[in-house]
C-alpha positions in Angstrom: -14.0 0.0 27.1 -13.8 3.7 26.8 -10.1 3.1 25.6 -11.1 0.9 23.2 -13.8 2.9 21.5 -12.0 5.5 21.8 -8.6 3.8 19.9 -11.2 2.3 17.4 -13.2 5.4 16.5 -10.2 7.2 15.5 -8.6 4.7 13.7 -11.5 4.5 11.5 -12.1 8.1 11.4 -8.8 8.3 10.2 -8.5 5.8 7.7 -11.8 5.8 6.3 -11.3 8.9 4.4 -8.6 7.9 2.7 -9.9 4.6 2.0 -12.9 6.5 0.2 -10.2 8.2 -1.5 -8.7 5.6 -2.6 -11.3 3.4 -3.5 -12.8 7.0 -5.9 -8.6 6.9 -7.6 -8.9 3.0 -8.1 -12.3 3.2 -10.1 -11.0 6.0 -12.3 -8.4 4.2 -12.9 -10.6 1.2 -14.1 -12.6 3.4 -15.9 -10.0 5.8 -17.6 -6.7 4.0 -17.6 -6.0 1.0 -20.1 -2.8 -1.4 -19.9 -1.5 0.5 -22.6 -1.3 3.8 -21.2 0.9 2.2 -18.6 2.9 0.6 -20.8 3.6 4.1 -22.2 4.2 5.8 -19.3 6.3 3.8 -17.3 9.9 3.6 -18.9 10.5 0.7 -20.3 14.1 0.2 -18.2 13.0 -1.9 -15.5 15.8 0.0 -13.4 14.4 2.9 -14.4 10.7 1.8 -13.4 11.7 0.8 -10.2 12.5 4.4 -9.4 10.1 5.8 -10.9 7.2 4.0 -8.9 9.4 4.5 -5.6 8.9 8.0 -6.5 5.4 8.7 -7.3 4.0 9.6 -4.2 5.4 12.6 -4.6 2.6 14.2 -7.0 0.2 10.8 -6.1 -0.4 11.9 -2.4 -2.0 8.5 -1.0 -1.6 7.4 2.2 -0.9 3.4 2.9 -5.1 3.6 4.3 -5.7 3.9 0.4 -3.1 2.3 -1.7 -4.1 -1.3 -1.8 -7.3 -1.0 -3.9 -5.2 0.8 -5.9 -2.2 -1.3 -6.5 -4.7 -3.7 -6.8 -6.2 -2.1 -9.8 -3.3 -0.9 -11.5 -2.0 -5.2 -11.3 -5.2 -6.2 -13.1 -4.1 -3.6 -15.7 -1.0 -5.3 -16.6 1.6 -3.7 -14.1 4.4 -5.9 -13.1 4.5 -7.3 -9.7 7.4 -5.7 -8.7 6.8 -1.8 -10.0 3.1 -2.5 -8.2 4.5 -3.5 -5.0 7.3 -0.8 -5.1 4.7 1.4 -5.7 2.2 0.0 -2.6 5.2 0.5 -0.4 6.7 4.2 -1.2 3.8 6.0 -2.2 2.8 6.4 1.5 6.5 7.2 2.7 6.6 9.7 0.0 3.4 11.1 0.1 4.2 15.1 0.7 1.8 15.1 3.7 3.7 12.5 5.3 7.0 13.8 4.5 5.5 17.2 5.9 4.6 15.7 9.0 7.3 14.2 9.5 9.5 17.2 9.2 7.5 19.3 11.7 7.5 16.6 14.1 11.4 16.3 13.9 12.1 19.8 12.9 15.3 19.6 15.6 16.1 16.3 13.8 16.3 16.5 10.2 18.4 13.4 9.6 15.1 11.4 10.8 13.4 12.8 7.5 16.4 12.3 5.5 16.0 8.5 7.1 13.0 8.2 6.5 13.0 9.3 2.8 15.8 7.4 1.8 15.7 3.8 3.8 11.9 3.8 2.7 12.6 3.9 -1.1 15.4 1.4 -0.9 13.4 -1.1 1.1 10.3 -0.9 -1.4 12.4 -1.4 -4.1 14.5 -4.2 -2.6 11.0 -5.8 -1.5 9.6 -5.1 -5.3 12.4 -6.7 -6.6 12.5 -10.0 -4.2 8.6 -10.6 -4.0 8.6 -10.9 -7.9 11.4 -13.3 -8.0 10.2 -15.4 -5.3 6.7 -15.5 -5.7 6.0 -16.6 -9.5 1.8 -17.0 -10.7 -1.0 -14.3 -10.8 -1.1 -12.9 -7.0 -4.7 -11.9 -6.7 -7.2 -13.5 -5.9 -9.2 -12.9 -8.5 -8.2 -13.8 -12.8 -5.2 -11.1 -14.2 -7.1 -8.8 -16.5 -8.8 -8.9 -18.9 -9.3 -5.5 -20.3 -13.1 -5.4 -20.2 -13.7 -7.8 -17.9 -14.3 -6.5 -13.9 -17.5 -8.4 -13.8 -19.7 -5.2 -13.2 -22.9 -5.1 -15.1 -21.3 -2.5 -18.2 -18.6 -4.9 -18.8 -20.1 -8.1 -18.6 -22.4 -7.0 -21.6 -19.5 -5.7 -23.2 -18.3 -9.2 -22.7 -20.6 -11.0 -24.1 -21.1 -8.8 -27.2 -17.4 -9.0 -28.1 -16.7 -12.9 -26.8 -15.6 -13.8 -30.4 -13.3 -10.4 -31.3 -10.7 -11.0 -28.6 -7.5 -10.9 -29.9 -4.4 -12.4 -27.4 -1.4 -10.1 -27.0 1.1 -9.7 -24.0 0.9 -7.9 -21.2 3.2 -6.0 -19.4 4.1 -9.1 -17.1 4.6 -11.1 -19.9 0.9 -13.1 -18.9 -1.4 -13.6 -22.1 -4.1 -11.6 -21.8 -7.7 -11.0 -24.1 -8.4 -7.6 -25.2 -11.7 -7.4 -26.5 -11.1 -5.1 -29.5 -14.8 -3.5 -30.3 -15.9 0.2 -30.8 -17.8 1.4 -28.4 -19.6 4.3 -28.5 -19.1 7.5 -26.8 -20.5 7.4 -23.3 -22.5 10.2 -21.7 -21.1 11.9 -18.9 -23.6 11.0 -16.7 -23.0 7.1 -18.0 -19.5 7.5 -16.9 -20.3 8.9 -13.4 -23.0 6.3 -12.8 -19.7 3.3 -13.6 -17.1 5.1 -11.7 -19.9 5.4 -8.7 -20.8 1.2 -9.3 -16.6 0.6 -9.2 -16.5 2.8 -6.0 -19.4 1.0 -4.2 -17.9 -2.3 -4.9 -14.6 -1.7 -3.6 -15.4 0.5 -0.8 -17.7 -2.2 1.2 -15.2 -4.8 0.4 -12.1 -2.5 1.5 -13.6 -0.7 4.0 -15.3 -4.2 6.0 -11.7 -5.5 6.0 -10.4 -2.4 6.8 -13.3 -2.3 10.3 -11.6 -5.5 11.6 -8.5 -4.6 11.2 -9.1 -1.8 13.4 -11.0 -3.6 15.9 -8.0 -5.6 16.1 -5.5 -2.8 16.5 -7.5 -1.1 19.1 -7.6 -4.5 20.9 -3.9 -5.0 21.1 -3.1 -1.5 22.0 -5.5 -1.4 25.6 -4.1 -5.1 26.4 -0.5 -4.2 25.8 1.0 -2.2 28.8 3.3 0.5 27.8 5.1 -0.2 30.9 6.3 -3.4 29.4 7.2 -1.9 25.8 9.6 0.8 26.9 11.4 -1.4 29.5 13.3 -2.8 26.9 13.7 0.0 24.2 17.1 0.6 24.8 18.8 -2.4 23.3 19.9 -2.1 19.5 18.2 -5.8 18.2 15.1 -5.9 20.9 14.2 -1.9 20.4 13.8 -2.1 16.4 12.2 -5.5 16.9 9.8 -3.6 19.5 9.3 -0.8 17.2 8.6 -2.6 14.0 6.0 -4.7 16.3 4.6 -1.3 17.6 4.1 0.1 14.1 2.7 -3.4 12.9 0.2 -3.2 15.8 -0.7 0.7 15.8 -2.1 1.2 12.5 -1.7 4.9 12.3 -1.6 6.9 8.9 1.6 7.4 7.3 0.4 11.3 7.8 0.3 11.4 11.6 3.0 8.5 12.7 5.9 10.9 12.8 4.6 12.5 15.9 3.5 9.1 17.8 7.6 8.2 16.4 8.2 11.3 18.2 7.3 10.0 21.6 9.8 7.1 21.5 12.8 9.2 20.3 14.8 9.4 24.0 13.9 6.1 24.7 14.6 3.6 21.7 17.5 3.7 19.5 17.3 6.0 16.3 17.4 2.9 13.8 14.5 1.7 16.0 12.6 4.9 15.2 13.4 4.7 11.7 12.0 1.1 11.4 8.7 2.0 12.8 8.3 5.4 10.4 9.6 2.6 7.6 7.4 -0.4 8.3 3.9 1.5 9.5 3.0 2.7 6.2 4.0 -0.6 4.5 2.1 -3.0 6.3 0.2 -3.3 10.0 -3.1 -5.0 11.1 -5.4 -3.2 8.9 -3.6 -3.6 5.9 -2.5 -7.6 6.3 -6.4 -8.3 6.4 -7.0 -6.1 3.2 -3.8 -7.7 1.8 -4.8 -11.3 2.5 -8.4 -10.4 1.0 -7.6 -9.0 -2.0 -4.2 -11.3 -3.2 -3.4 -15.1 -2.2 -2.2 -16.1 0.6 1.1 -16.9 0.0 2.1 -14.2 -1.9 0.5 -12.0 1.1 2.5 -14.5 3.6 5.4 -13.8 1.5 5.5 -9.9 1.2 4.7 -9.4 5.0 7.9 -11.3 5.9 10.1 -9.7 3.3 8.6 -6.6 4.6 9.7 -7.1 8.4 13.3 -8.6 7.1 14.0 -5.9 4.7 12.7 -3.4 7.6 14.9 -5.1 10.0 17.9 -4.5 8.5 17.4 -1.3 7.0 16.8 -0.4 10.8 20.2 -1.9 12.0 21.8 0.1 9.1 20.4 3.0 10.3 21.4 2.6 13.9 25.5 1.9 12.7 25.0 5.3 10.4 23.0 7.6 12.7 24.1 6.3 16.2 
């Protein structure tokens, strides 16, 4: 039990910060940030998008404790499914913290960096691209946007004010969407902290509740899982990355801090093996699959997860043929 509290209370002291974090970026986002200023800023070459959101988490430092809310957000604004899950996938890879980390904890190793960098990008765009082609429909759970719609108290009136001015135009997924064109007045500045605080306190309990159980799970499977068992069969090529995708599934560190648990494993799995667990943890693991299956539907969620392990998989049997 002291194991377990232990394993739990730093999980969640851990996370929970940059769940707060994130939660505070999604409701500015809601608050500041229309479909149309995506439209603007992301090229309009899907090629070119696709790199683009692999490569934001460069100056969008967001670990993966955070990024879902946010993802979440920026879909109900319009943003294709497959720049938003590229996006929900790299950003924690290529967050500079993590890529910091992960070069002082390999600082003899450099090519794990290098790994790590590059075999993340390609899997989240690969993933991007394959969940949008095989999942088809609105993903989350709740309606695709509606500009002034979130169902908070501000926008509800709004609503109702405007219900006969809405005016149908695309979106950036090609879905029909109602912008409710009305003039509003300028807000105060405390009228615009008081919406971005109702946003925050909305998705926070809702994030961070899922975001408790996953952690209680995590911490349950790591005191009931000897170690003994786990490295007694790290040295095969197919069994260690399956092992080590499993371990990072189960884990549920931060993106910031996993390069030095990867650290541990380095003389004992294979170096693809490695690779697939600094790959795979900050795309998905416990915590994430329950805030994933709460906040989009559950074959789409079903969907990405696999992709996620298949895409990891190989990426970490390419690895192990380049790196040896």
């Amino acid at each position: 039990m002291n194991s377990f509290g232990t394993i739990f209370l730093s999980i969640i002291l851990e996370g929970f910060p940059f769940i707060l974090l994130g939660t505070f970026v999604s409701s500015l986002i809601q608050v500041f940030i229309s479909g149309e200023t995506i439209s603007k800023v992301l090229p309009k070459n899907r090629f070119l998008g696709l790199i683009c959101a692999a490569t934001m988490g460069v100056i969008f430092p967001i670990c993966e404790c955070a990024i879902i809310p946010i993802t979440r957000r920026l879909m109900k604004k319009g943003l294709p499914v497959s720049l938003a899950i590229t996006f929900m996938l790299s950003v924690p890879i290529m967050n500079p913290v993590c890529i910091m980390s992960t070069y002082y904890a390999f600082i003899d190793k450099p090519y794990m960096v290098i790994g790590r960098i590059g075999f993340g990008v390609i899997s989240a765009i690969i993933i991007g691209i394959l969940i949008e082609q095989l999942y088809k429909g609105n993903p989350l759970k709740d309606s695709l946007v509606k500009e002034a719609t979130c169902n908070c108290t501000y926008h509800r009136e709004l609503q109702n004010k405007t219900q006969k001015q809405g005016v149908k135009i695309k979106s950036l997924n090609n879905s029909v969407v109602t912008i409710h064109k009305v003039k509003r007045k300028r807000k105060s500045i405390l009228s615009v902290i008081k919406e971005v605080l109702y946003h925050l306190s909305l998705e926070f309990y809702e994030v961070g509740s899922l975001f408790t159980i996953g952690a209680l799970l995590s911490a349950a499977l790591q005191c009931f899982v000897p170690r003994s068992y786990l490295m007694s069969i790290g040295g095969e090529n197919v069994s260690s990355i399956i092992l080590m995708l499993f371990i990072a599934f189960i884990l549920s560190v931060c993106s910031e801090t996993d390069a030095f648990i990867a650290k541990t494993f380095i003389n004992s799995f294979t170096k693809g093996s490695v690779i697939g667990f600094l790959i795979l943890g900050p795309m998905i693991d416990i915590k994430n699959s329950i805030m994933l299956f709460g906040g989009f539907k559950k074959k789409f969620s079903a969907v990405l997860i696999f992709l996620i392990f298949a895409v990891c998989f190989i990426m970490s049997c390419f690895a192990n043929i380049i790196l040896g």
